[in-house]
LOLODREN-789997 format. One record per residue (C-alpha): residue number from 1; x, y, z. Coordinates in nm, 3 decimals. Each point is the difference from the previous one (the first is absolute). Layout:
<num:NUM; X:X; Y:Y; Z:Z> .
...
REM end
This chain:
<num:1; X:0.969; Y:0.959; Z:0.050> .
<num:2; X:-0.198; Y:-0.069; Z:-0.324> .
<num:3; X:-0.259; Y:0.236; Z:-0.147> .
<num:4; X:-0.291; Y:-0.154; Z:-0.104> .
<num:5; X:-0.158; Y:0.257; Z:-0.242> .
<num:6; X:-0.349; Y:-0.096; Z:-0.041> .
<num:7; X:-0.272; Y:-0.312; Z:0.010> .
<num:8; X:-0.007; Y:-0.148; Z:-0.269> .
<num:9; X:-0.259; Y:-0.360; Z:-0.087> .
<num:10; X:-0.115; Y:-0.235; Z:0.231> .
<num:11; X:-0.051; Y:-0.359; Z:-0.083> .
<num:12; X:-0.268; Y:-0.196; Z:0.128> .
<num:13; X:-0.103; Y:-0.357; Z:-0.068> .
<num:14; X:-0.362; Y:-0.116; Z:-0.026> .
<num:15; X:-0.178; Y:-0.344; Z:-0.056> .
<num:16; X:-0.224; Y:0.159; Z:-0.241> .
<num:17; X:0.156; Y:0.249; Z:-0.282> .
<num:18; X:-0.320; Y:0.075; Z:-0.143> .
<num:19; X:-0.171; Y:0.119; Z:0.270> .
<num:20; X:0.325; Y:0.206; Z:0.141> .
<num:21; X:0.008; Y:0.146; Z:-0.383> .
<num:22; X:-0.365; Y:0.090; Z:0.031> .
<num:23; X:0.018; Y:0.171; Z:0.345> .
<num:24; X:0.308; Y:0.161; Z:-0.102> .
<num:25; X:-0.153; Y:0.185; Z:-0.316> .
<num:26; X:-0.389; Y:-0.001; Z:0.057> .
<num:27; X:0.018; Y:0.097; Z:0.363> .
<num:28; X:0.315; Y:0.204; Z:0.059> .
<num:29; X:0.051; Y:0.117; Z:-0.320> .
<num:30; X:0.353; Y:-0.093; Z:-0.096> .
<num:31; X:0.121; Y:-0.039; Z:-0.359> .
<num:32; X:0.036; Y:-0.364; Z:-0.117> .
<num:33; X:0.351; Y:0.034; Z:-0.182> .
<num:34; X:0.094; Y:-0.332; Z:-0.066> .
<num:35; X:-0.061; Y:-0.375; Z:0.049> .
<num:36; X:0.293; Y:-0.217; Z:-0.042> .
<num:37; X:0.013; Y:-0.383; Z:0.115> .
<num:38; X:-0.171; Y:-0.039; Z:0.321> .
<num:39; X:0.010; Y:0.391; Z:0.096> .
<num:40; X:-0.178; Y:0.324; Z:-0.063> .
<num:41; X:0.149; Y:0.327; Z:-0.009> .
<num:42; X:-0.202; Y:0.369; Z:0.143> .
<num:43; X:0.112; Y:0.324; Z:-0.027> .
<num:44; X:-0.134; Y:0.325; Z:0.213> .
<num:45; X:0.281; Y:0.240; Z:-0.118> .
<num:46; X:0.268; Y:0.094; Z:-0.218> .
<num:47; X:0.148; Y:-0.367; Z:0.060> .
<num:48; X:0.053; Y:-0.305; Z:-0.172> .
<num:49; X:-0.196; Y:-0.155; Z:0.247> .
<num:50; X:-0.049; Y:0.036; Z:0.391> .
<num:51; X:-0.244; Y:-0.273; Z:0.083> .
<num:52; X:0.101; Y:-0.383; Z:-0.108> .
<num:53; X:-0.267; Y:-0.284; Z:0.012> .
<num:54; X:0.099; Y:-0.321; Z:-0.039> .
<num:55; X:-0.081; Y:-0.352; Z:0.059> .
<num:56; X:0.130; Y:-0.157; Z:0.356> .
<num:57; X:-0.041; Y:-0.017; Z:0.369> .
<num:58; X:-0.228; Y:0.307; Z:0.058> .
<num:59; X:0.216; Y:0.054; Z:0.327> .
<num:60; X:0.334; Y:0.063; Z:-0.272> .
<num:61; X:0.091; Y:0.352; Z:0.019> .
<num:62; X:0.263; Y:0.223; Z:-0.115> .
<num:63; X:0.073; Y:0.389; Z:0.052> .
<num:64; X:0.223; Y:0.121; Z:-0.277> .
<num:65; X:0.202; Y:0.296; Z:0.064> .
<num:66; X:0.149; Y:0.242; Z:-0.283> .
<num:67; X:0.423; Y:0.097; Z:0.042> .
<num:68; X:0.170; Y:0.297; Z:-0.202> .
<num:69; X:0.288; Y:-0.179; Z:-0.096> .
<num:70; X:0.216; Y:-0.348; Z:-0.047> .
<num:71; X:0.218; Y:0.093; Z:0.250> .
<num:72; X:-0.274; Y:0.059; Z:0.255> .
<num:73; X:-0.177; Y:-0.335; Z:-0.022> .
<num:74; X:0.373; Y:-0.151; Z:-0.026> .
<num:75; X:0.089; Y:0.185; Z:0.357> .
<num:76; X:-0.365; Y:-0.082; Z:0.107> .
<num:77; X:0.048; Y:-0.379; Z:-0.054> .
<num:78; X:0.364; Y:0.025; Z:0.153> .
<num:79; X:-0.172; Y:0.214; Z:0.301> .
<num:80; X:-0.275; Y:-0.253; Z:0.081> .
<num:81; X:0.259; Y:-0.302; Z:-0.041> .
<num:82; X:0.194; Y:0.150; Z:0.318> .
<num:83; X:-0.313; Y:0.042; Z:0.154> .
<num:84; X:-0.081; Y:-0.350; Z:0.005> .
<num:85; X:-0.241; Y:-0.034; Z:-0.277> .
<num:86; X:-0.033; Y:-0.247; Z:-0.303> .
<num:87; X:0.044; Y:0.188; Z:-0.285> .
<num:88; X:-0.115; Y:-0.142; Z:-0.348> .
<num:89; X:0.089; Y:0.171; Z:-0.366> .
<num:90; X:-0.303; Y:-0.020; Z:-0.254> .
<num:91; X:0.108; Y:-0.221; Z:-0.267> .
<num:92; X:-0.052; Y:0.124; Z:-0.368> .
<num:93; X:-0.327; Y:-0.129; Z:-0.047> .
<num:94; X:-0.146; Y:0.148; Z:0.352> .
<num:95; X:0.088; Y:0.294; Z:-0.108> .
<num:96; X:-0.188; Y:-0.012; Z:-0.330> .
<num:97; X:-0.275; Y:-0.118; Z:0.209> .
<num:98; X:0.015; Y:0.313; Z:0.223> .
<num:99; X:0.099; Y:0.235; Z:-0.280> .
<num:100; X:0.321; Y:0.101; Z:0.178> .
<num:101; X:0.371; Y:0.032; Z:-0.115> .
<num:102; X:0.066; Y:-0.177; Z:0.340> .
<num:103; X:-0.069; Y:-0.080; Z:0.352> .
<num:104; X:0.045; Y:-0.163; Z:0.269> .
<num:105; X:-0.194; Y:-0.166; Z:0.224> .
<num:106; X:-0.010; Y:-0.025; Z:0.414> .
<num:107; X:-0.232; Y:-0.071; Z:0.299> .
<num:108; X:-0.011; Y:0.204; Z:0.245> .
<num:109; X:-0.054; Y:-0.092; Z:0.405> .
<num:110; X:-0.349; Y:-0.111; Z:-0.050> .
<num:111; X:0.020; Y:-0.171; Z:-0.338> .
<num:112; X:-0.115; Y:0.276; Z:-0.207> .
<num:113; X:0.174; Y:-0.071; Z:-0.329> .
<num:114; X:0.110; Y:0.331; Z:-0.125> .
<num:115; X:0.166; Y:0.050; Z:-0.344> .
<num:116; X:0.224; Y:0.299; Z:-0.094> .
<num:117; X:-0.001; Y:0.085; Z:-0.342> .
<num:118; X:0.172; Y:0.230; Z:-0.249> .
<num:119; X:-0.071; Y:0.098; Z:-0.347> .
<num:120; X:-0.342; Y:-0.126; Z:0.061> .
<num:121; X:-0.255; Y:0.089; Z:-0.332> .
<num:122; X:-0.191; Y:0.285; Z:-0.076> .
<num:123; X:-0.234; Y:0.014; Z:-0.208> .
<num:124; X:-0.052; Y:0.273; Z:-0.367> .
<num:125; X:-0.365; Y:-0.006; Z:0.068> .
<num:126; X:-0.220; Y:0.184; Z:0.248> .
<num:127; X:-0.197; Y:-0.178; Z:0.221> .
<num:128; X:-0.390; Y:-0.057; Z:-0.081> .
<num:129; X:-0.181; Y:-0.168; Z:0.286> .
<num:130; X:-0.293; Y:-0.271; Z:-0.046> .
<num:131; X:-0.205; Y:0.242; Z:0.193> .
<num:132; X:-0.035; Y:0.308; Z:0.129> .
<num:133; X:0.137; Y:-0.023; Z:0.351> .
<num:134; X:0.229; Y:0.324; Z:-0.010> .
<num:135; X:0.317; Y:-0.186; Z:0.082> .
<num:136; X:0.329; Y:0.150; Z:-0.035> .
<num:137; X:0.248; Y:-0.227; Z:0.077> .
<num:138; X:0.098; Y:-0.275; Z:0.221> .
<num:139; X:0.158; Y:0.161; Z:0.333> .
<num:140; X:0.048; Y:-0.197; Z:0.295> .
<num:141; X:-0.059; Y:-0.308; Z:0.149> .
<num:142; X:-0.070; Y:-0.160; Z:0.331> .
<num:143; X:0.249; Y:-0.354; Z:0.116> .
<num:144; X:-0.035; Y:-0.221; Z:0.268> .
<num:145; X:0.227; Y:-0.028; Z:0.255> .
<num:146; X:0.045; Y:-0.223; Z:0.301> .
<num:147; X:0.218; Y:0.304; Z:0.199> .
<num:148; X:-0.075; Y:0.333; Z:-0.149> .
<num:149; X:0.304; Y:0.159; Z:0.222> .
<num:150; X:0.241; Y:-0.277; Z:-0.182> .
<num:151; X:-0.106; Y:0.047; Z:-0.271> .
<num:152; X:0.019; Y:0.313; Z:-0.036> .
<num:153; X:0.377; Y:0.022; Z:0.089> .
<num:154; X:0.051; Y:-0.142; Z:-0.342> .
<num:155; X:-0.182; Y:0.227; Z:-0.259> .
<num:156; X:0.141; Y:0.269; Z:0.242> .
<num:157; X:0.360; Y:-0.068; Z:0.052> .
<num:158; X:0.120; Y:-0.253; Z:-0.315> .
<num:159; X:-0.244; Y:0.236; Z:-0.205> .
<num:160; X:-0.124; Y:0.357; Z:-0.039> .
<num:161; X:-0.338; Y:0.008; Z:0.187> .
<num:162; X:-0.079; Y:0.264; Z:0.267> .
<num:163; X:-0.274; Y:-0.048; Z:0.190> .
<num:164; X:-0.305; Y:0.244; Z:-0.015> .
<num:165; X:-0.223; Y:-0.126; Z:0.252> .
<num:166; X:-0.020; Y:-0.284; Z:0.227> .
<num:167; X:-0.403; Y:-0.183; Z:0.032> .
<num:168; X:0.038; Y:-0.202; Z:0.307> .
<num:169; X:0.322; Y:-0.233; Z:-0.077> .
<num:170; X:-0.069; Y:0.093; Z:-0.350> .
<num:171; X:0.254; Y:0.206; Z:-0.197> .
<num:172; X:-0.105; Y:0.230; Z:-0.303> .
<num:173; X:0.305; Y:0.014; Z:-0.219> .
<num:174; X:0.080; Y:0.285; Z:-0.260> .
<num:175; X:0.246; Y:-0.050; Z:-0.245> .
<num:176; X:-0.053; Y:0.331; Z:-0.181> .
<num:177; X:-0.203; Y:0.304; Z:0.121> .
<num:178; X:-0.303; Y:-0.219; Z:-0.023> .
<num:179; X:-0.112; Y:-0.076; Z:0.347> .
<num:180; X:0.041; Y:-0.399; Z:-0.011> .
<num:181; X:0.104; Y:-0.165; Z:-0.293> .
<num:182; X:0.022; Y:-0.332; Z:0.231> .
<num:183; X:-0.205; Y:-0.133; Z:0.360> .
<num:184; X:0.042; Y:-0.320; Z:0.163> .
<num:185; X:-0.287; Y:-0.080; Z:0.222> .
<num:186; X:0.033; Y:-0.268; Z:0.288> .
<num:187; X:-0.178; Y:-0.332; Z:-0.062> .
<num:188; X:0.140; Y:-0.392; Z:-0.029> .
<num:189; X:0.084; Y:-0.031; Z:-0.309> .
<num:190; X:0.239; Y:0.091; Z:-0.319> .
<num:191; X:-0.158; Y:0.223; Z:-0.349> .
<num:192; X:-0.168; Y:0.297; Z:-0.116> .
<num:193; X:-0.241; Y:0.143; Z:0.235> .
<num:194; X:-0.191; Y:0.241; Z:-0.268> .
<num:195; X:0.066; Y:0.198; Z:-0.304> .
<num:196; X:-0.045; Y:0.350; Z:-0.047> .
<num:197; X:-0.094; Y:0.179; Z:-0.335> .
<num:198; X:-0.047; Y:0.412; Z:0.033> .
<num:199; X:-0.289; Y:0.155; Z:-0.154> .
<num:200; X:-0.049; Y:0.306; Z:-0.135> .
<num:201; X:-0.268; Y:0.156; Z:0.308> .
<num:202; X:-0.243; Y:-0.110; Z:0.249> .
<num:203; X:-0.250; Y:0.009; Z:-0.282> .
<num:204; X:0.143; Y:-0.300; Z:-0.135> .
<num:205; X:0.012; Y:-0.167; Z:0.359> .
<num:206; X:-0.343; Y:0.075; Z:0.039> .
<num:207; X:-0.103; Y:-0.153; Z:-0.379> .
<num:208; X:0.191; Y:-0.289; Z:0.094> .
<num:209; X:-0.146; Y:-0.072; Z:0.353> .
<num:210; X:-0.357; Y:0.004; Z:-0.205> .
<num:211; X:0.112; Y:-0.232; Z:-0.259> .
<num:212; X:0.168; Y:-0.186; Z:0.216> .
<num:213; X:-0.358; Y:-0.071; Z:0.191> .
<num:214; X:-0.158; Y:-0.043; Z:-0.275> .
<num:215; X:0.255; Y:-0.280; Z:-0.150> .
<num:216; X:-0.048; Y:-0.196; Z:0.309> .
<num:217; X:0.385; Y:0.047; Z:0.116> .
<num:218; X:0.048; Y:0.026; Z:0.368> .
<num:219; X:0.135; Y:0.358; Z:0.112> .
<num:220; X:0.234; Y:-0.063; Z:0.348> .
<num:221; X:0.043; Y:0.347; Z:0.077> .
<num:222; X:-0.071; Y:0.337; Z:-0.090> .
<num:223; X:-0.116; Y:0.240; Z:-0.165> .
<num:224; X:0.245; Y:0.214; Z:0.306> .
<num:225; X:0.300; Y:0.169; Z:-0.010> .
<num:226; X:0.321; Y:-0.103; Z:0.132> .
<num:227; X:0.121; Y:0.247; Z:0.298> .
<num:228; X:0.376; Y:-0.071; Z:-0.090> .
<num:229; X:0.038; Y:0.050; Z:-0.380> .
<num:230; X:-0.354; Y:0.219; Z:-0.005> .
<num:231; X:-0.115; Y:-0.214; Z:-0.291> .
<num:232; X:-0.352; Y:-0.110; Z:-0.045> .
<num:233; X:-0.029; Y:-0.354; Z:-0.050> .
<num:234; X:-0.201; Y:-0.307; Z:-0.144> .
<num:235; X:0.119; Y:-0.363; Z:0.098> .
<num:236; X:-0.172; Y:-0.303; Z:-0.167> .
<num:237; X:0.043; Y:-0.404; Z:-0.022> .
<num:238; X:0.106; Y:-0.128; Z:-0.324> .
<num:239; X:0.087; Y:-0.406; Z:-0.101> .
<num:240; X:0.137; Y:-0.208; Z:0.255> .
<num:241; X:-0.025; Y:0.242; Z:0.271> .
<num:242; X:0.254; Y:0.280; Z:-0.154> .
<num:243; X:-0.147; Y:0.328; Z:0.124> .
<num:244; X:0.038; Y:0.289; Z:-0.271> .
<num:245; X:0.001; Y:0.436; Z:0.135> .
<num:246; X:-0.057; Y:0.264; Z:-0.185> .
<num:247; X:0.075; Y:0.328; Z:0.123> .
<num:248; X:0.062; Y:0.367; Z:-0.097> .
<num:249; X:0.136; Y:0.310; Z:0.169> .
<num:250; X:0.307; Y:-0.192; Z:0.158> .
<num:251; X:0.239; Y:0.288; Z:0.144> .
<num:252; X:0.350; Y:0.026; Z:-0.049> .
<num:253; X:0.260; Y:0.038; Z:0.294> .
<num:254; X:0.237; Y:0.257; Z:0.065> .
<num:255; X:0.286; Y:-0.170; Z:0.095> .
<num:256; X:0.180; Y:0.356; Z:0.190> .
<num:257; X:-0.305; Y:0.003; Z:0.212> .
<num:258; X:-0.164; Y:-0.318; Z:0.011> .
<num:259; X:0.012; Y:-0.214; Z:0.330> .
<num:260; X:-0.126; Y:-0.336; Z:0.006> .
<num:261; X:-0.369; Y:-0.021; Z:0.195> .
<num:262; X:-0.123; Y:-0.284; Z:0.175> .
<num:263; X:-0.352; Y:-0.098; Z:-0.033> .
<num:264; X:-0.256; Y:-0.236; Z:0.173> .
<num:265; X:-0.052; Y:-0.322; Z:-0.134> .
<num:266; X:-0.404; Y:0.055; Z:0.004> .
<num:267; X:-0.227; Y:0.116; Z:-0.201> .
<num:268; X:0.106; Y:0.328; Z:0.046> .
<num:269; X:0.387; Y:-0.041; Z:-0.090> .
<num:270; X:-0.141; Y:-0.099; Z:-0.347> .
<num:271; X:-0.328; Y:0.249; Z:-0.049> .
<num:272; X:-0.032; Y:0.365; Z:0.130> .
<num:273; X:-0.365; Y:-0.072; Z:-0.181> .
<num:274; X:-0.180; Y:-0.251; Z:0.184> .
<num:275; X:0.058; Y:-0.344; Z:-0.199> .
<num:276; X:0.075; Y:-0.288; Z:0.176> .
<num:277; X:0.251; Y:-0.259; Z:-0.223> .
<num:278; X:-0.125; Y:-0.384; Z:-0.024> .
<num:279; X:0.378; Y:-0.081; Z:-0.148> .
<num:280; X:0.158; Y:-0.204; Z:0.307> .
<num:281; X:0.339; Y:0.162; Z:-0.013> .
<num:282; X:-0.148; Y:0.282; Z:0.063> .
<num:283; X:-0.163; Y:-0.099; Z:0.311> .
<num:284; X:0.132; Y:-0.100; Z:0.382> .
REM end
């Protein structure tokens, strides 16, 4: 079994780099870091980078995950060979594009192309956001999957995950103490699902959901609080469809006395407030 320590980018492609750029800095308030070529780099943490635009097929996608050591991603890659799965190493200049010692690179039942890293960047400087949005740090995100209950065999017996909560078919995986670090919701095809940044409190939910409304950007669910991690939530649509969360208050599990609790796949299995999500994996 690998342990995956931690999220750690995601790559997206987009038709349009300007507007992705734009929406990325003006609306959620990322820092622009870097452009290089035909991609732009955004930071929300202590990170090099978590969030990767560049230009492509707006339905490219790629999860990278962070390792501890060279001899973890080596067993990793050995581990997932066994398993059946084409395993790729990042060539030298992949890995400058990442800002990674190494990686290598896999896709996992659905087509999700993952990427497990080591040595990947941090960065000397603190993070300053284009606006005032209260973020944190980049925390979890949501993947597609075509069988939850597949795919959940492999994040939970080639890697580390434990499952916190189950929505329906839909596994909430934890990697740390954090309540999910990882969910893969059903639907037909492969990629990221949505991307979660924390913020500091539900005062900075609540700014957002204003200027949100008042920048003319559609809101899909919330404001509500999720009955399995207890955090209070804010979903909304960015470029190309990608649907962006940020939340605060997220709990963290106790893994001697934590068991696993199954929730509807309603309304109700994702708000104990009242909102109703317009995000179709998150619907019947």
């Amino acid at each position: 079994m690998t342990d995956l320590h931690n999220v750690r980018y995601a790559r997206l492609g987009t038709r349009d780099l300007t507007v992705a750029t734009d929406f990325a800095t003006r609306i959620i308030g990322l820092q622009l870091v870097r452009r290089e070529g035909n991609s732009v780099y955004f930071r929300s943490d202590d990170r090099d980078h978590t969030l990767c635009y560049f230009e492509g097929d707006p339905s490219d996608h790629t999860l990278g995950l962070e390792l501890e050591s060279a001899d973890q991603l080596d067993r990793a890659a050995s581990e997932l060979e066994r398993a059946g799965f084409a395993v790729k190493a990042g060539s030298a200049a992949e890995c400058e594009q990442r800002y990674v010692q190494q990686f290598v690179a896999f896709q996992d039942y659905t087509g999700n192309r993952i990427e497990l890293v080591w040595r990947p960047h941090a960065s000397g400087r603190r993070y300053f956001p284009s606006r005032d949005a209260g973020i944190t740090g980049f925390s979890h995100v949501g993947l597609c999957s075509t069988d939850p209950a597949r795919d959940e065999t492999l994040w939970t017996e080639l890697f580390n995950a434990r499952v916190s909560d189950w929505i329906g078919p839909s596994p909430l995986l934890r990697l740390d103490a954090i309540h999910h670090r990882v969910a893969l919701f059903p639907t037909n095809r492969s990629g990221i699902q949505h991307i979660n940044h924390q913020v500091e409190s539900i005062d900075d939910i609540m700014r957002s959901w204003y200027f949100l409304q008042e920048q003319g950007v559609k809101v899909v669910f919330g404001p509500g609080r999720h009955p399995t991690s207890g955090a209070r939530f804010l979903y909304f649509e960015g470029p190309e469809g990608m649907v962006y969360e940020y939340s605060c208050g997220v709990s963290e599990v106790d893994e001697e006395h934590h068991r696993p609790r199954q929730f509807p796949l309603e309304p109700s299995g994702f708000c104990m407030w009242g909102s109703r999500p317009d995000i179709a994996e998150f619907k019947r």
